[in-house]
C-alpha positions as CSV (number, residue, x, y, z in Angstrom):
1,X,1.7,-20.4,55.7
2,X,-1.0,-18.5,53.6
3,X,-2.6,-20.6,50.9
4,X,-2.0,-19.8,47.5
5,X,-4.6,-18.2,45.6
6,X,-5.8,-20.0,42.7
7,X,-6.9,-19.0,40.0
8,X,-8.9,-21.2,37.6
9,X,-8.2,-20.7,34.1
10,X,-10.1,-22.4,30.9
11,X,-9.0,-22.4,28.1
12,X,-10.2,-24.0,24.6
13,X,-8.5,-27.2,23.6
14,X,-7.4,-27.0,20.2
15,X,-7.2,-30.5,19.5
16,X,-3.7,-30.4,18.2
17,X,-1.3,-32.8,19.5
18,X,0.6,-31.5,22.4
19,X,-1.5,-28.1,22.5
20,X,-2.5,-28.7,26.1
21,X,1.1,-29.9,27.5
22,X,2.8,-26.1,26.5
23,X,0.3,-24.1,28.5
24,X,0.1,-26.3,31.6
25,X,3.9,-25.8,31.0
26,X,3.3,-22.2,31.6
27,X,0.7,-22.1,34.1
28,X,3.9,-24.2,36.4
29,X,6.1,-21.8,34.8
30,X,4.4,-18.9,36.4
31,X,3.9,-20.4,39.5
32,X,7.4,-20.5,40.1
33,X,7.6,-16.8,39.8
34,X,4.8,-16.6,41.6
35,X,4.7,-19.1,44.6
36,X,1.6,-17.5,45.9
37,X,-0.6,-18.5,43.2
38,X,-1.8,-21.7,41.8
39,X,-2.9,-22.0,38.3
40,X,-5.7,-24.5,37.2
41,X,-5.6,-24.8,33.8
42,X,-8.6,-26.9,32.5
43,X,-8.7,-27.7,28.5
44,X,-12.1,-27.9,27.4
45,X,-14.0,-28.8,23.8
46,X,-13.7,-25.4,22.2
47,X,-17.1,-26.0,20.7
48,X,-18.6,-26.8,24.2
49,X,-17.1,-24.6,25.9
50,X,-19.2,-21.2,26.0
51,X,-22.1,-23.6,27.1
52,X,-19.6,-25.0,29.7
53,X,-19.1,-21.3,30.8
54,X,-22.5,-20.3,30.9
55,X,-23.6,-23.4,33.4
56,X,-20.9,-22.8,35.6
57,X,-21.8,-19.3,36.0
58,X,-25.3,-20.4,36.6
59,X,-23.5,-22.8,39.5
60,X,-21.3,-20.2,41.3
61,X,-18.4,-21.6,39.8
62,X,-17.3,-19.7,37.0
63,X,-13.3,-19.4,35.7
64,X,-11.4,-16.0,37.2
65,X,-10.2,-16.4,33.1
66,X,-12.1,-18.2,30.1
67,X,-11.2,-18.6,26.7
68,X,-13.8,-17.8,24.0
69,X,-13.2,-18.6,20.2
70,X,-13.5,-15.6,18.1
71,X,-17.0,-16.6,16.3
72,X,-18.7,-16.0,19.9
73,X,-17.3,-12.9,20.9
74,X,-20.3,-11.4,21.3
75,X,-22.0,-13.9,22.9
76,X,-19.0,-13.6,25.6
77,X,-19.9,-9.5,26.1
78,X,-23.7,-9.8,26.1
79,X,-23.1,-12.7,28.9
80,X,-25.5,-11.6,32.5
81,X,-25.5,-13.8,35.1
82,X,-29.0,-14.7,37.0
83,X,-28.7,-11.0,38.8
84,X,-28.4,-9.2,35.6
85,X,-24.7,-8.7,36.3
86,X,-22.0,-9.0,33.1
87,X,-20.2,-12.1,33.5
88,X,-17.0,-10.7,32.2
89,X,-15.2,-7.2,32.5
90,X,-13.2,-5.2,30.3
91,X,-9.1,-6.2,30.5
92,X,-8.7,-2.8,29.6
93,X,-9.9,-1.2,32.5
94,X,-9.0,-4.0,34.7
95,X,-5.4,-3.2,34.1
96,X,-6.3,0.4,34.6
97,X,-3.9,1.8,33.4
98,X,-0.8,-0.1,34.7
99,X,2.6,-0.7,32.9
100,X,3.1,-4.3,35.3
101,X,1.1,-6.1,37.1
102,X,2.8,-8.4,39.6
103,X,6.4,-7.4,37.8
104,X,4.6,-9.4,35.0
105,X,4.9,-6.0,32.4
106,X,1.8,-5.1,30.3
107,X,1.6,-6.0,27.1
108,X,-1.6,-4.4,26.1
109,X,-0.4,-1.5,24.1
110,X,2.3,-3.7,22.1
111,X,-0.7,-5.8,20.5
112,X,-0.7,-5.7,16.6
113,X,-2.6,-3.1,16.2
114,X,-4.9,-5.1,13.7
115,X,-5.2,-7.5,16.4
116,X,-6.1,-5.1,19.0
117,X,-8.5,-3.7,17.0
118,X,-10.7,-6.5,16.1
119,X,-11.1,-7.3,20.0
120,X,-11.9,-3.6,20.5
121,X,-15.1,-1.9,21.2
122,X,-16.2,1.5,21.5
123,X,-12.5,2.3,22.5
124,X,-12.4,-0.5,24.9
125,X,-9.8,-3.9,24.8
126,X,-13.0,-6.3,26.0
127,X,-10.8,-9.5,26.2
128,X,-6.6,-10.5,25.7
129,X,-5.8,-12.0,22.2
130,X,-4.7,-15.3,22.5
131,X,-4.8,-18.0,19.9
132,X,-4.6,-15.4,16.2
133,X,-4.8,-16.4,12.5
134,X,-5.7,-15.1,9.0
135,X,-5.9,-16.2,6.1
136,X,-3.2,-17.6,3.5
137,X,-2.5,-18.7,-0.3
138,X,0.1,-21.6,-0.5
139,X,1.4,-23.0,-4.0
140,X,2.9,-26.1,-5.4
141,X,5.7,-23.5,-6.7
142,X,7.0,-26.6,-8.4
143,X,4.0,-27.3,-10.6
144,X,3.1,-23.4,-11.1
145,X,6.9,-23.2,-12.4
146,X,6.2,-26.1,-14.9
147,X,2.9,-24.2,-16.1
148,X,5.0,-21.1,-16.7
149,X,3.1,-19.3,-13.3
150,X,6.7,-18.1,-11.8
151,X,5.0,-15.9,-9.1
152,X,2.3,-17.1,-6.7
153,X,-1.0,-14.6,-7.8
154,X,-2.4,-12.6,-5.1
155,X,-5.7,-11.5,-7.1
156,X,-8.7,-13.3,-7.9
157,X,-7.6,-12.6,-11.7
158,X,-4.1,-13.7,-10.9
159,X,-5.5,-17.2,-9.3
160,X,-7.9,-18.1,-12.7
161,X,-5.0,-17.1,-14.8
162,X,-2.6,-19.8,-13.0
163,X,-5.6,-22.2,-12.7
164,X,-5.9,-22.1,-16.7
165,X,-2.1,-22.5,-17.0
166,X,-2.1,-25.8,-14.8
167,X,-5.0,-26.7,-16.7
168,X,-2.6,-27.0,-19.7
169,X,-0.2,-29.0,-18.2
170,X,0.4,-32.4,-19.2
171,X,0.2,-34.9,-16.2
172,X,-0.4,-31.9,-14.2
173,X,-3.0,-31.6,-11.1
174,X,-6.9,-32.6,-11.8
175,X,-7.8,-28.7,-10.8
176,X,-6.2,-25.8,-9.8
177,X,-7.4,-24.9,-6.6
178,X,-9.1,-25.7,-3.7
179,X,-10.4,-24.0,-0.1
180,X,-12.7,-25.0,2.7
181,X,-16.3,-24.1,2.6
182,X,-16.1,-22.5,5.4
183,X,-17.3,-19.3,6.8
184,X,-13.9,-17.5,7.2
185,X,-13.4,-17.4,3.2
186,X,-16.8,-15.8,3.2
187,X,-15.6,-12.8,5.8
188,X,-12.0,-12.3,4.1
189,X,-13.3,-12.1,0.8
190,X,-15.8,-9.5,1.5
191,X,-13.3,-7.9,4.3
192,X,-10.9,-7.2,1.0
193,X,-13.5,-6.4,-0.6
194,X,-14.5,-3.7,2.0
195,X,-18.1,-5.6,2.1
196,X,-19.7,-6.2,5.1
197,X,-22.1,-9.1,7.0
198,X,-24.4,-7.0,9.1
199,X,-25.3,-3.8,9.5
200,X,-23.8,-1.1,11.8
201,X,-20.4,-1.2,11.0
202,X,-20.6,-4.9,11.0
203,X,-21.9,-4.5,14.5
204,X,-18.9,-2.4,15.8
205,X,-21.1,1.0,15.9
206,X,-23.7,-0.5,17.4
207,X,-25.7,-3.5,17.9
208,X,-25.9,-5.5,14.8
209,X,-29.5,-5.4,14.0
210,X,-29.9,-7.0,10.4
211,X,-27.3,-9.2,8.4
212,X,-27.2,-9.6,4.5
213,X,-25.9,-12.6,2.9
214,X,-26.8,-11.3,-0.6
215,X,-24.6,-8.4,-1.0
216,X,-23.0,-6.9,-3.8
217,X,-19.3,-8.2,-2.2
218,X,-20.9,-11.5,-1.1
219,X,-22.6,-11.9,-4.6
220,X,-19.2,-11.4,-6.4
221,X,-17.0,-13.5,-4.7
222,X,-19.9,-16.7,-4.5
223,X,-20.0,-15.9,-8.7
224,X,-16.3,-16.0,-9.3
225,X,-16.5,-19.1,-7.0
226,X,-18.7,-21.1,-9.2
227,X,-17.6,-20.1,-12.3
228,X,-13.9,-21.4,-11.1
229,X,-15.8,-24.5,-10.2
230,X,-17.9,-24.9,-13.2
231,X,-14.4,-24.5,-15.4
232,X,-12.8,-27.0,-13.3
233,X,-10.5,-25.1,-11.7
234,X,-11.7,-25.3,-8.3
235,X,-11.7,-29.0,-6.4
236,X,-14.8,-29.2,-4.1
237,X,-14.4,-32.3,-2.3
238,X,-18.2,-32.2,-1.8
239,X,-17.6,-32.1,2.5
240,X,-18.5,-28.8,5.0
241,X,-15.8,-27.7,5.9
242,X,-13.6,-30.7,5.5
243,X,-9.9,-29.0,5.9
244,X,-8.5,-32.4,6.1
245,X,-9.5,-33.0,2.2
246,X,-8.3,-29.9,1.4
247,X,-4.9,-30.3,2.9
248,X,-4.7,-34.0,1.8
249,X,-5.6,-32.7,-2.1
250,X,-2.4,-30.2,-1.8
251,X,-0.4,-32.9,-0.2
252,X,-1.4,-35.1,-3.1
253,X,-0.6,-32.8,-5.8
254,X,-4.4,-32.6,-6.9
255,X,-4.4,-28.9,-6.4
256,X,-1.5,-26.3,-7.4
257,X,-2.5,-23.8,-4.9
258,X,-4.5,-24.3,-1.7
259,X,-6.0,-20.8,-0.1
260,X,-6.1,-21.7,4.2
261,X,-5.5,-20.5,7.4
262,X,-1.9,-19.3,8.5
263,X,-2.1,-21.9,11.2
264,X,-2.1,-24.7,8.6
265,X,1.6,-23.2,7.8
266,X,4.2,-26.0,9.6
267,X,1.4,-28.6,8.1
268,X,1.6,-27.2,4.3
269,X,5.2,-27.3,4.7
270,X,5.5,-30.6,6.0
271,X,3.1,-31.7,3.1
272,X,5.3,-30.1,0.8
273,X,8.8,-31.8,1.6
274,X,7.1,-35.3,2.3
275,X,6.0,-35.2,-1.2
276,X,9.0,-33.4,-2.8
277,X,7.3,-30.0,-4.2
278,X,8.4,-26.7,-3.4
279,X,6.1,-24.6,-1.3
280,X,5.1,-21.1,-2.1
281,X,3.1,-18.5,0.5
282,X,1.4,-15.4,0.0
283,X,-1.9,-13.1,1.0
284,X,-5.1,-13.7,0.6
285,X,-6.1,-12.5,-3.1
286,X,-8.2,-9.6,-3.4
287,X,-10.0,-8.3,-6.4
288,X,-7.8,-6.6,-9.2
289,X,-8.0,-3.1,-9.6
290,X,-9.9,-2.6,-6.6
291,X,-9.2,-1.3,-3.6
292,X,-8.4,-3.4,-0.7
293,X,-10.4,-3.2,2.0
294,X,-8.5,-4.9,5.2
295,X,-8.6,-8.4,6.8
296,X,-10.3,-10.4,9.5
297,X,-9.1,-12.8,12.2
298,X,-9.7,-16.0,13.6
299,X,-8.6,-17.5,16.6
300,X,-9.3,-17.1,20.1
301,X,-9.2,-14.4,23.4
302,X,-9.6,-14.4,27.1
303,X,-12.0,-12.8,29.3
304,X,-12.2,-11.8,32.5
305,X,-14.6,-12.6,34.9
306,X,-16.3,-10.2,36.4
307,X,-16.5,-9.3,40.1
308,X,-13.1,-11.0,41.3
309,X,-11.6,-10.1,44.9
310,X,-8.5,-7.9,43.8
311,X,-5.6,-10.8,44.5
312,X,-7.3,-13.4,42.0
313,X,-7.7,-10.8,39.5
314,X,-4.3,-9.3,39.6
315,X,-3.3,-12.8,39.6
316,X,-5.5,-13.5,36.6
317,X,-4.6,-10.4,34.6
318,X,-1.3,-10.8,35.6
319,X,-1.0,-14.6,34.0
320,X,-2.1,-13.0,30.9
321,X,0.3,-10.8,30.5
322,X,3.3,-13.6,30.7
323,X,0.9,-15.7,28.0
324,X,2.0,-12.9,25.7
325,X,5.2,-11.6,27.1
326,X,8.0,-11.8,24.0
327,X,9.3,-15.1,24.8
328,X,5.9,-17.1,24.9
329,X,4.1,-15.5,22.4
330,X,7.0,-16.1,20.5
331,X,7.2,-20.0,21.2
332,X,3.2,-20.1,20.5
333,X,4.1,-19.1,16.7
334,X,6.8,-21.4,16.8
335,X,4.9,-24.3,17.8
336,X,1.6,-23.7,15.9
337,X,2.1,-20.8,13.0
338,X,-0.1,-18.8,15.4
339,X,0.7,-14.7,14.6
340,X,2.8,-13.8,17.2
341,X,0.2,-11.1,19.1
342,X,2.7,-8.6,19.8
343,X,5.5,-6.3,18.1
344,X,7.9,-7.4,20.5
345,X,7.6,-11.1,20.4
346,X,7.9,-10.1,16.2
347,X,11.5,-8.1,17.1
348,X,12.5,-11.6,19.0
349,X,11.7,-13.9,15.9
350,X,13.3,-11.7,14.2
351,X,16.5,-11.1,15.7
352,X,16.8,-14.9,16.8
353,X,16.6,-15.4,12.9
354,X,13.6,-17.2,12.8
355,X,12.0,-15.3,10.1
356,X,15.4,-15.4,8.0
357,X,15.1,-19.0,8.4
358,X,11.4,-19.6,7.4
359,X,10.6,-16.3,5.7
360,X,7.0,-17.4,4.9
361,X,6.3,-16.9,8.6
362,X,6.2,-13.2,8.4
363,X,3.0,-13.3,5.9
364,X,0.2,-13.5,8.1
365,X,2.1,-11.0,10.7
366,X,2.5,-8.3,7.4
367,X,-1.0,-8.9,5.8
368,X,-2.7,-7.8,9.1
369,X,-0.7,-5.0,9.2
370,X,-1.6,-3.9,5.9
371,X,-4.0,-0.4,5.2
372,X,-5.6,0.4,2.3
373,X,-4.2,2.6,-0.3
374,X,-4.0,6.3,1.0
375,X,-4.8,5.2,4.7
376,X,-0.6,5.1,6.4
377,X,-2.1,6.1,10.1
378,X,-3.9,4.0,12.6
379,X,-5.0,0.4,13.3
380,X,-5.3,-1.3,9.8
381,X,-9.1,-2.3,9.4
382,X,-9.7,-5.8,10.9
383,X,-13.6,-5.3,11.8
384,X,-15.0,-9.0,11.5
385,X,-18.5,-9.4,12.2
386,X,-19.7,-9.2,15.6
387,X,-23.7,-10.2,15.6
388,X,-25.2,-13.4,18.1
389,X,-25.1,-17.3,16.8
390,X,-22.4,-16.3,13.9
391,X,-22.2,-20.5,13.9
392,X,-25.6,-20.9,12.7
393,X,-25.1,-18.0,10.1
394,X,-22.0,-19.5,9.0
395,X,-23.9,-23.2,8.7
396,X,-26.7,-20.9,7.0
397,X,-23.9,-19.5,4.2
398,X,-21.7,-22.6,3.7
399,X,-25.0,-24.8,3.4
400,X,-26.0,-22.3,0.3
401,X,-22.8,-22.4,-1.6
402,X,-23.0,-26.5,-1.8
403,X,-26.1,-26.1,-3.2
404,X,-24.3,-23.1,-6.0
405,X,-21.3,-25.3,-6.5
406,X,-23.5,-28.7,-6.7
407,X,-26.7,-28.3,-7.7
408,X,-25.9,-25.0,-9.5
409,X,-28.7,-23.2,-7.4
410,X,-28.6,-19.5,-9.1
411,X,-26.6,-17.4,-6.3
412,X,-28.3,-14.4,-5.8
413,X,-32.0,-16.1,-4.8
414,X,-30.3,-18.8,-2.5
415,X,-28.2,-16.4,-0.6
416,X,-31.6,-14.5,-0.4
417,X,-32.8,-17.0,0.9
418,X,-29.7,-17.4,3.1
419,X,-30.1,-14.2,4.2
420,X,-33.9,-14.9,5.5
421,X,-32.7,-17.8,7.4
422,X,-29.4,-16.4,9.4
423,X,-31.8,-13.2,9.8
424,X,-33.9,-15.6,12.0
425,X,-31.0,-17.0,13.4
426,X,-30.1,-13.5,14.7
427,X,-33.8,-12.7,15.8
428,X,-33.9,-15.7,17.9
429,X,-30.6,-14.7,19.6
430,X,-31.5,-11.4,20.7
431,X,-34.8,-12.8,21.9
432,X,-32.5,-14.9,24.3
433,X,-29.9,-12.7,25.2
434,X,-33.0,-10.4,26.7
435,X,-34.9,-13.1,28.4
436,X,-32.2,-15.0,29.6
437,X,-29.1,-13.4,29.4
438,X,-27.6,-16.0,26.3
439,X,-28.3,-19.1,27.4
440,X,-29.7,-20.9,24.5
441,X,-27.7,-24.0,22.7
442,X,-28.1,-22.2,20.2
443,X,-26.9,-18.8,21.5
444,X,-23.5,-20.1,22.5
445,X,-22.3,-22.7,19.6
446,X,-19.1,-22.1,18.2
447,X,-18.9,-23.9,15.3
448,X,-21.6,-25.7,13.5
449,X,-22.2,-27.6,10.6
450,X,-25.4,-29.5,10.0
451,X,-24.5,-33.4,9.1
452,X,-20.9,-32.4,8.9
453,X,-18.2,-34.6,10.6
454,X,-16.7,-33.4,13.6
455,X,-13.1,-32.3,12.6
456,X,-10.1,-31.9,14.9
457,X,-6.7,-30.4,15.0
458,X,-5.2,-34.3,15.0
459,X,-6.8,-35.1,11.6
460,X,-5.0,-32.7,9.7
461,X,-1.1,-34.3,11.2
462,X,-3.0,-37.6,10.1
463,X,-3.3,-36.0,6.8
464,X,0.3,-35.1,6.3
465,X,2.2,-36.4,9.5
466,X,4.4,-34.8,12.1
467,X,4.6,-30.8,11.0
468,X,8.1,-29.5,10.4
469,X,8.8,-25.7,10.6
């Protein structure tokens, strides 16, 4: 009897309870259909793991498939081994064209487009979405109805407006609102804003070359942030990123409205009914009267390794595939709010009434399909920022809003100043991805914070208990 072929597979461990157990589920799942392959799935520290990745190519041991967070995308296609060989190669032409690959059928082309795009260059699907979130506003719909705010806002305008309204309530919430300092509220806000983070497109035209902190888009959403937060509108609970405060001030009813990831949806809601409040869901605000500008993403992809023998990397591309067939990218939103990744797996929420059900689950799914006004063709924008050691820029930007909010730093010299420091940050990344091929610490952290506590996925049930849907 031949020996199966095995294909090792890493993927990034989450950290939410029972994360791991569905997709070793799957990899037996798919060897059943196909007996001869074996799949290793190895769950590693998503924050470790593009180091992980780049010793074990320097060992002769890297995954046929690895999972790389969104923030290091980059770092993942500049990648060389020790010849000066990519470490990974497009899934696009991998697949080559095919409509099935081991009768697993292609999902490719059935990506959101929004989706696909953000994981596109130059024309070319680099790596298969995975993991995918954006970013939400949820309300205490209870206490905004008692304010007199009977629709959730979706404009900056529209947020300060309800924030003054709960600010007149008797009894009501200490603040208004509240959201991680964290560097996805930085991207969305200028992404609505049509603002960018570095130059060439963002570095989807080309190589991003110099980054600016200090924008006009950056400058206007850090100013309406501080003055919410000198009015008292907005609860800084004086932590980077801390999402665990943040979800525990909603569950608390210190805040009316929380602004947060989709994937905090089943958590919100399970914060809501333990405490007894009606929860409302809607987009991310953008500015009033201005145009919008398109989203960004979060989450995670795969890649391929390059230079496979052709049975491990059918096998490999083929596993990918059934990841994101209808049925499984389907359970994935189930299980974690995750957007389900493809218009099929949408048409089978859909018509097994899961939307009907929980109609705040189609949000995230219709804001990244959204276009700006006039634009009705083609992928809606979703062009976050591709540049080296986004973690250290993101530590560079969330590091000079504490020092706006609490020490009332004037924004546009610290962000200049910001701007100086992640510009170094950049400079010392492309020094190493030409010398060595990305290999510094530095190079391949996912997310840091400097002296911030170590969050997981775990904390936030802690924070609220056992999601419901």
């Amino acid at each position: 009897m031949t020996a199966p072929t095995v294909i090792d597979v890493w993927v990034a461990d989450l950290t939410f309870p029972g994360y791991m157990d569905r997709l070793h589920r799957l990899g037996a799942d798919f060897e059943k259909a196909h007996p001869e392959y074996r799949i290793n799935i190895e769950g590693r520290d998503f924050r470790m793991m593009s180091r992980e990745i780049a010793q074990a190519a320097d060992e002769g041991r890297m995954p046929a498939v690895a999972e790389y967070y969104f923030a290091v995308t980059q770092a993942a296609r500049d990648s060389r081994r020790a010849d000066g060989s990519a470490m990974f190669t497009s899934v696009e032409r991998a697949i080559a064209g095919r409509t099935e690959i081991l009768g697993e059928p292609v999902v490719t082309d059935d990506l959101l487009p929004a989706v696909r795009e953000y994981y596109t260059y130059d024309g070319d699907l680099t790596s298969m979405p995975a993991v995918v979130t954006t970013m939400l506003t949820y309300g205490n719909a209870t206490v905004l109805r008692a304010a007199g705010v009977t629709e959730l806002p979706d404009t900056w305008e529209g947020i300060e407006a309800a924030c003054e309204a709960v600010s007149a309530l008797s009894g009501g919430p200490s603040h208004g609102v509240t959201w991680a300092n964290h560097g996805l509220f930085f991207q969305e806000a200028l992404a609505v804003q049509g603002g960018l983070l570095a130059d060439h497109d963002n570095g989807r035209s080309g190589r991003a070359a110099h980054l600016d902190l200090s924008s006009p888009e950056m400058l206007t959403w850090v100013t309406w942030w501080q003055s919410l937060h000198r009015k008292g509108h907005y609860l800084y609970t004086g932590k980077i990123p801390d999402w665990e405060g943040n979800l525990k001030a909603y569950a608390d009813q210190d805040v009316a409205i929380r602004i947060t990831s989709s994937n905090d949806l089943n958590y919100m809601a399970t914060a809501a009914g333990n405490a007894g409040f009606e929860m409302s869901v809607g987009r991310f605000p953008h500015r009033e009267g201005e145009t919008f500008g398109g989203n960004i993403i979060a989450g995670t992809s795969l890649w391929l390794a390059n230079g496979l023998d052709r049975a491990t990397q059918d096998g490999a591309l083929a596993f990918m595939q059934f990841l994101n067939n209808p049925r499984n990218a389907a359970d994935r939103h189930i299980a974690g709010s995750f957007v389900p990744v493809t218009k099929a797996s949408h048409q089978l929420l859909e018509d097994e009434g899961w939307f009907e059900k929980y109609p705040y689950h189609r949000l995230a799914g219709e804001q990244l399909d959204s276009h700006p006004e006039g634009q009705a063709a083609g992928a809606p924008p979703c062009r976050g920022a591709l540049f080296g050691d986004f973690a250290g820029a993101q530590d560079v930007m969330t590091r000079a809003m504490a020092d706006v909010l609490c020490d009332g730093a004037e924004p546009a010299e610290r962000f200049a100043r910001a701007t100086a420091d992640a510009q170094e940050l950049l400079d010392a990344y492309e020094k190493d991805r030409v010398e060595a091929g990305v290999r510094s610490p530095r190079s391949l952290r996912v997310e840091y914070f400097a002296d911030a506590e170590v969050y997981t996925g775990a904390a936030l049930e802690n924070a609220v208990g056992r999601p419901s849907r």
